[in-house]
PAVEX-370457 format. One line per 3 residues: number of its first residue (from 1); their letters; for each residue x, y, z of C-alpha. Coordinates in pm, whole numbers. Each point is the difference from the previous one (the first is absolute). Layout:
BEGIN
NUM> A> X/Y/Z ~ ...
This chain:
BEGIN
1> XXX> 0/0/0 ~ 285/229/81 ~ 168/-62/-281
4> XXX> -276/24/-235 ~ -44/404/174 ~ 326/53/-43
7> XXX> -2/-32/-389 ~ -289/247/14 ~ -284/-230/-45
10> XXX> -252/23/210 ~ -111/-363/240 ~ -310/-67/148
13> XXX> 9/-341/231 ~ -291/-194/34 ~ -17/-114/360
16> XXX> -245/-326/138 ~ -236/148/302 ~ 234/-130/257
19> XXX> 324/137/-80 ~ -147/390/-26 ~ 210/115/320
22> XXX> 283/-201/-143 ~ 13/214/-282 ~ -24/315/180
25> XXX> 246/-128/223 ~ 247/-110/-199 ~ -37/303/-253
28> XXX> 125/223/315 ~ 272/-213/67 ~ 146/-60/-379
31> XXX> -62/388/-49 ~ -276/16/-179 ~ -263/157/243
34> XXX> -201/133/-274 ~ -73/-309/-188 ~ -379/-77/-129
37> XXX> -88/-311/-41 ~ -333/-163/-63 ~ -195/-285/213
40> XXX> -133/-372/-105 ~ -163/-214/211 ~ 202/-353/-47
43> XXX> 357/-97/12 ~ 79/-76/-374 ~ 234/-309/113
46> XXX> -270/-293/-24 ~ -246/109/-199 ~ -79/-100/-330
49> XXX> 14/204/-288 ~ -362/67/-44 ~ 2/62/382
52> XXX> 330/239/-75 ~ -229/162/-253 ~ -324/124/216
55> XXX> 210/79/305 ~ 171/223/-233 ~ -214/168/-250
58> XXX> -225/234/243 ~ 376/176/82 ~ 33/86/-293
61> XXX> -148/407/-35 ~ 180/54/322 ~ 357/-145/-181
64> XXX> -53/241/-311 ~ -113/317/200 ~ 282/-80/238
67> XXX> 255/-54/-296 ~ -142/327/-137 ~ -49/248/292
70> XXX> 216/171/178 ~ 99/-27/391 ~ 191/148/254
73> XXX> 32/-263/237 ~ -264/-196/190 ~ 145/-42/335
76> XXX> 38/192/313 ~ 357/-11/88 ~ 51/237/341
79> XXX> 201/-95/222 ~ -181/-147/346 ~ 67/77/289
82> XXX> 366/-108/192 ~ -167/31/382 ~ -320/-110/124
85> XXX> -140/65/343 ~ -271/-223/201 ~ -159/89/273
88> XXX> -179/-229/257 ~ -196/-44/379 ~ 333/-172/46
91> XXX> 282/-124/-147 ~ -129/-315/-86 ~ -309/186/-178
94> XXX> 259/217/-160 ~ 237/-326/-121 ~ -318/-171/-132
97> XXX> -110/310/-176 ~ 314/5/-187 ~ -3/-378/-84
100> XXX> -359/68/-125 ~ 93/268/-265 ~ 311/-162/-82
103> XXX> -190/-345/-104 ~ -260/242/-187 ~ 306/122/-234
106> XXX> 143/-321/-23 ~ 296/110/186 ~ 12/-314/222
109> XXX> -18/-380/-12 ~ -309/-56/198 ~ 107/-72/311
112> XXX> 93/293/298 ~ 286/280/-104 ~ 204/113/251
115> XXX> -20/402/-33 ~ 362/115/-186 ~ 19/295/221
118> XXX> 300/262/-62 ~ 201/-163/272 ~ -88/-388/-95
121> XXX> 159/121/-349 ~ 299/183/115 ~ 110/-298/199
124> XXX> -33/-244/-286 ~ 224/274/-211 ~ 257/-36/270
127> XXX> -11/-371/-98 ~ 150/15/-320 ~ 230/260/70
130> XXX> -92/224/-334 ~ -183/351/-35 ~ -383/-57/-25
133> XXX> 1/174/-344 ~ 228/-268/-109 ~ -139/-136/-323
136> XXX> 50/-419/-6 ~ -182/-84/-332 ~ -275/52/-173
139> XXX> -228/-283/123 ~ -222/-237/-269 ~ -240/-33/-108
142> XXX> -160/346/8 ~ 390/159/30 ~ -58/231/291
145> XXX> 381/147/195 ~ 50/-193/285 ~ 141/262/233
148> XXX> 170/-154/325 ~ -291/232/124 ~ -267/-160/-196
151> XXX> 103/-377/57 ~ 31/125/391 ~ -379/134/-26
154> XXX> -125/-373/-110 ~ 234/-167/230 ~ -151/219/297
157> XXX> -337/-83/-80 ~ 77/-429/-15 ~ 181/46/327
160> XXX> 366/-56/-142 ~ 287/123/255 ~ 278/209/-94
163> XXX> 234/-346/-27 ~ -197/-165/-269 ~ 6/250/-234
166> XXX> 348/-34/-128 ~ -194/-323/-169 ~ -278/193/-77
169> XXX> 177/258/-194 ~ 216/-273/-204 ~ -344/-234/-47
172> XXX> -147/380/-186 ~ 311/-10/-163 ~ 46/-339/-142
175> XXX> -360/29/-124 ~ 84/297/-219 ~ 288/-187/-172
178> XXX> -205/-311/-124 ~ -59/213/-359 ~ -360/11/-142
181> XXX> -107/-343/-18 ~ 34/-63/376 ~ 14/373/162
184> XXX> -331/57/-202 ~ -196/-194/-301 ~ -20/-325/310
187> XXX> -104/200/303 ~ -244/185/-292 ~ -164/-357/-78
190> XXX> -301/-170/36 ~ 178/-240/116 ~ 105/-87/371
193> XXX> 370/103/11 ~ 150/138/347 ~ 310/103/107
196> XXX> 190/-204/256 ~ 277/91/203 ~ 281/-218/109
199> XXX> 276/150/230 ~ 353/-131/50 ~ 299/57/199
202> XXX> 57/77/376 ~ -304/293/-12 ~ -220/-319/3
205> XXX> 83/-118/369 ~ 50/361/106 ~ -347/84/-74
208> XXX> -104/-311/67 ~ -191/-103/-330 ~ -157/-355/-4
211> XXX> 166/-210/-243 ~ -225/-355/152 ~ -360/26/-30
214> XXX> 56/364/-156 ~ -323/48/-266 ~ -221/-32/308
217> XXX> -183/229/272 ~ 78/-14/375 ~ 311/153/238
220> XXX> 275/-219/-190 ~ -90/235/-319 ~ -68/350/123
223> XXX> 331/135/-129 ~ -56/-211/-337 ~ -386/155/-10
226> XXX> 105/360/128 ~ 287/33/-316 ~ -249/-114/-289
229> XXX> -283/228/119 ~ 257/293/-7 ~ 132/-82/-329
232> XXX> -413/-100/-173 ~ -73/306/170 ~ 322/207/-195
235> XXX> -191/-205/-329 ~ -366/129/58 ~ 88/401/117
238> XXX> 320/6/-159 ~ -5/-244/-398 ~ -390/36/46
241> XXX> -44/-348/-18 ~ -346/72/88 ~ -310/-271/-50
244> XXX> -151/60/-328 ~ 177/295/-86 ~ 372/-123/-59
247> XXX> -82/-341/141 ~ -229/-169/-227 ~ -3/-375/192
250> XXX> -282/-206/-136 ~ -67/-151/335 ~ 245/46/217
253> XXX> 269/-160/267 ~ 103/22/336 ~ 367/-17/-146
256> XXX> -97/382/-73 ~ 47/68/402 ~ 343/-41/-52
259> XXX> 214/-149/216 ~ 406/-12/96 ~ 141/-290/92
262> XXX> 373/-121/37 ~ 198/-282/-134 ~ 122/-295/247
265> XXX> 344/104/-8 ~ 128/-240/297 ~ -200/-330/-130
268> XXX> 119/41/-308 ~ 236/-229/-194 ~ 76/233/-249
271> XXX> 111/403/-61 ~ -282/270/128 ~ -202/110/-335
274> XXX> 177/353/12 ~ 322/-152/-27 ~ -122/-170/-360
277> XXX> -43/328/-66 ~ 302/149/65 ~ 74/88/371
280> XXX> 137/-87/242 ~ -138/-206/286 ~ 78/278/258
283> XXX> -196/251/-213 ~ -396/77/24 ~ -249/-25/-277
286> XXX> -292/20/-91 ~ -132/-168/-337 ~ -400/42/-111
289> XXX> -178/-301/-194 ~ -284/11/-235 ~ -210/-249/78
292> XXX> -322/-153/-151 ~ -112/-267/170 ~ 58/-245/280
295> XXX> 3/-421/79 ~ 83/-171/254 ~ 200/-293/-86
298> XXX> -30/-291/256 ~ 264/-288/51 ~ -134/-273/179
301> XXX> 281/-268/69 ~ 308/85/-291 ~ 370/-12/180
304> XXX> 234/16/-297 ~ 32/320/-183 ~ -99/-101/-346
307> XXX> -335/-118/148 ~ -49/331/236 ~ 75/242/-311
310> XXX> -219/-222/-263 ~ -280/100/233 ~ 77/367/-27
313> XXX> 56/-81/-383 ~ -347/-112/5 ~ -123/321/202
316> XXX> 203/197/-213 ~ -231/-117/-333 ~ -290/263/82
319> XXX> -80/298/-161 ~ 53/78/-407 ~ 216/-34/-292
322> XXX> 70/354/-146 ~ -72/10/-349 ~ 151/365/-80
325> XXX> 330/170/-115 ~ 102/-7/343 ~ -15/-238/227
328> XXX> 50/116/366 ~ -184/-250/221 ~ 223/-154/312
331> XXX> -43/-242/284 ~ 80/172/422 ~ 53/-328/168
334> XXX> 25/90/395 ~ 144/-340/83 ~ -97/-93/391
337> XXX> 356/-144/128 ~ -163/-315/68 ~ 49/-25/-429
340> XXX> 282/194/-35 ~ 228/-132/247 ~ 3/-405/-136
343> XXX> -7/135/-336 ~ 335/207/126 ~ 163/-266/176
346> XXX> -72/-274/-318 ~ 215/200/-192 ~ -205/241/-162
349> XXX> 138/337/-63 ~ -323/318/-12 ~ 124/-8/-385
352> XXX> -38/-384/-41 ~ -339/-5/197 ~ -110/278/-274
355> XXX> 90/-216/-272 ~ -162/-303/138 ~ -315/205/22
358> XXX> 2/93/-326 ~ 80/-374/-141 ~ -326/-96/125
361> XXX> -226/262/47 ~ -176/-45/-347 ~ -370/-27/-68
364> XXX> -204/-38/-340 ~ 24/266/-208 ~ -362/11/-80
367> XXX> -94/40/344 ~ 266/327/27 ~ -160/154/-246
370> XXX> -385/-93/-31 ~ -42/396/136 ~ 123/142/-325
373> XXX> -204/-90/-290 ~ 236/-71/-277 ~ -228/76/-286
376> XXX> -3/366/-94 ~ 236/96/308 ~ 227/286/-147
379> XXX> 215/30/316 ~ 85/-399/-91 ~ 423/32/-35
382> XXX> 116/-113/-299 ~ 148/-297/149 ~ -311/-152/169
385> XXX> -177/56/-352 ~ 48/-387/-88 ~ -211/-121/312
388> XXX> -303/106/-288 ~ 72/-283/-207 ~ -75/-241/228
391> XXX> -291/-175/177 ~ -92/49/346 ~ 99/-327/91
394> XXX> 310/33/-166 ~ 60/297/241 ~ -81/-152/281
397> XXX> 255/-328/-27 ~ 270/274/-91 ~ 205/65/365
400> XXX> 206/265/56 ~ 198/205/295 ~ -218/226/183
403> XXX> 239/257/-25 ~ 274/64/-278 ~ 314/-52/231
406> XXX> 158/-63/366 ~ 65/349/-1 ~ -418/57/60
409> XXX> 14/-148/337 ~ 80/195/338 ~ 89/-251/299
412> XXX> -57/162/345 ~ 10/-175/339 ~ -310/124/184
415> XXX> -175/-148/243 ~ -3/-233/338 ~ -45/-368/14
418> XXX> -177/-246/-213 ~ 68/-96/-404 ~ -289/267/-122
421> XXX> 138/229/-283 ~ -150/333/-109 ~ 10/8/-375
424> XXX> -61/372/-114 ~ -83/63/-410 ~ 208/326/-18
427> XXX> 185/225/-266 ~ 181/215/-142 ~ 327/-62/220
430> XXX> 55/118/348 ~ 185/315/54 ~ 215/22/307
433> XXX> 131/352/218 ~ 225/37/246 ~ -115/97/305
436> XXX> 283/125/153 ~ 49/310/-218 ~ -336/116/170
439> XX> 120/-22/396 ~ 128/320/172
């Protein structure tokens, strides 16, 4: 659309019912504010051409008076307000006014916000040890500046103190260098992607982030819970990852409270994740996942490490087969020790064990694809073209790798006792910050 402005011909959208704040949301963040666009009532995606047709035609005058007219911008674009007051019988009447107006903008999650007062955010500044008016990034998928200030306001109001936000400010940041597909078309979807947050290094025990039963409510977890709700609520007020606006989930997830968890450093047989990435095991990180969808994978009874990883082969096998130019789907395995320690001590390097996976995590290839209609399809690559030749049948018996390579998997020891494996559907790759450059 921008590009189509830019060589002076005028673009008119056509927008399904849903996806109307979308548009005026994302037109304000792309820098277009003043972009008209026209409503239909259905998502083109599975309707059928005569369908396509009649949800299209009655748009029609609108698109030519549009295309014709002139405008000066449709949207009011003043700046709101940086302080708000509230006033109560008490404080608690004044705290639960606040949390009442902030739900009503869609500032908060839906549970209780702390109030960010001036001195709540001063003394999460101090925590980072840069000026407030410190710019970080600009932060997907709307592309708002995260100030130090700003990320301090959101962290305030999820109840973050001053030593978690050196991980808070590296999460923003790691999220603003996973380029468009994963910064902002994915968290833009209708489908279910979520950010999660892995942290590694000695910040872990210092803060004391769960790295056992970690994706889970209770005591064990309230550093793990407190981190995500700052950084989902740097996404909503901050990238605008609002619902229905930038946020277009079909249904939804829970995965979308996001949560911080750390890796099992000390039951591990292998190197910490961050140091496959490049640091070193004395060093802090934090590295943000994509994901899309969770299984539980259950062992009941293997002891040799070929048999404990075919079962997270087998768990591994869910999900798609992408069927585009690019191909970025990936496997987060958070391997409970109770897996990854045999598999370890059998003589299985993280690499090997990634390999392995791969060998036998294959499916039928008309399964992986029965989502994508192959007739008609022009987003079909090139190299998938051939699959049209054949019968359905044939397509079925054909088996193939889940994923292209070893490369697609990401092994992480998570987790407390017992052989049950959390297989994540994730992608594009991880990105990983240091933490440490964020400590005063």
């Amino acid at each position: 659309m921008i590009a189509v402005e830019r060589m002076g011909k005028p673009a008119v959208p056509i927008i399904s019912g849903r996806f109307e704040g979308d548009a005026i949301a994302s037109s304000r963040a792309f820098g277009m504010p003043a972009l008209r666009f026209v409503v239909v009532p259905r998502i083109y995606r599975n309707l059928s051409p005569a369908e396509s047709i009649s949800n299209t035609e009655p748009a029609f005058d609108d698109l030519v008076g549009m295309l014709t007219a002139e405008g000066d911008g449709a949207f009011d674009d003043s700046p709101t307000e940086q302080e708000h007051r509230y006033e109560g019988e008490d404080r608690f009447d004044a705290v639960q006014r606040m949390n009442d107006d902030f739900l009503r903008r869609d500032w908060g999650d839906g549970f209780p916000l702390l109030p960010p007062t001036r001195g709540a955010i001063d003394e999460l500044i101090d925590g980072v040890g840069l000026p407030g008016d410190h710019v970080v990034c600009d932060m997907p998928p709307g592309f708002g500046i995260a100030t130090v200030e700003k990320i301090a306001v959101n962290a305030a109001a999820a109840g973050a103190r001053p030593e978690h936000m050196p991980v808070i400010v590296a999460a923003v940041k790691a999220l603003s260098q996973m380029g468009p597909e994963g910064g902002k078309s994915l968290l833009m979807s209708t489908s279910p992607q979520a950010p999660l947050l892995v942290v590694n290094g000695p910040i872990a025990e210092e803060l004391d982030i769960n790295a056992r039963s970690a994706l889970g409510p209770g005591f064990d977890n309230r550093v793990n819970i407190v981190i995500g709700r700052a950084f989902s609520m740097c996404m909503r007020n901050i990238g605008h990852w609002y619902p229905n606006k930038m946020d277009m989930d079909t249904i939804g997830t829970t995965r979308k409270f996001v949560l911080c968890i750390a890796e099992n450093e000390k039951m591990s047989p292998w190197q910490p994740y961050h140091v496959d990435k490049g640091f070193d095991a004395g060093e802090s990180a934090v590295s943000i996942f994509i994901t899309n969808g969770e299984l539980d994978v259950q062992d009941q009874g293997n002891d040799t490490a070929e048999g404990l990883l075919k079962t997270v082969a087998y768990g591994a096998t869910f999900g798609t087969r992408g069927l585009w130019e690019r191909h970025s789907d990936e496997r987060l395995i958070l391997l409970p020790p109770d897996v990854a320690q045999p598999v370890g001590a059998q003589g299985f390097t993280k690499r090997g064990a990634k390999e392995f996976i791969h060998m036998h995590a294959n499916d039928s290839l008309g399964k992986m694809t029965q989502y994508v209609p192959l007739e008609g399809e022009a987003r079909l690559a090139a190299h998938w073209r051939w699959m049209k030749d054949l019968t359905e049948q044939e397509r079925l018996d054909i088996t193939m790798p889940v994923l292209e390579n070893a490369e697609r998997y990401d092994i992480l020891v998570v987790g407390a006792d017992r052989a049950k494996t959390l297989v994540m559907s994730s992608g594009p790759s991880a990105v990983t910050v240091g933490v440490d450059q964020f400590r005063p």
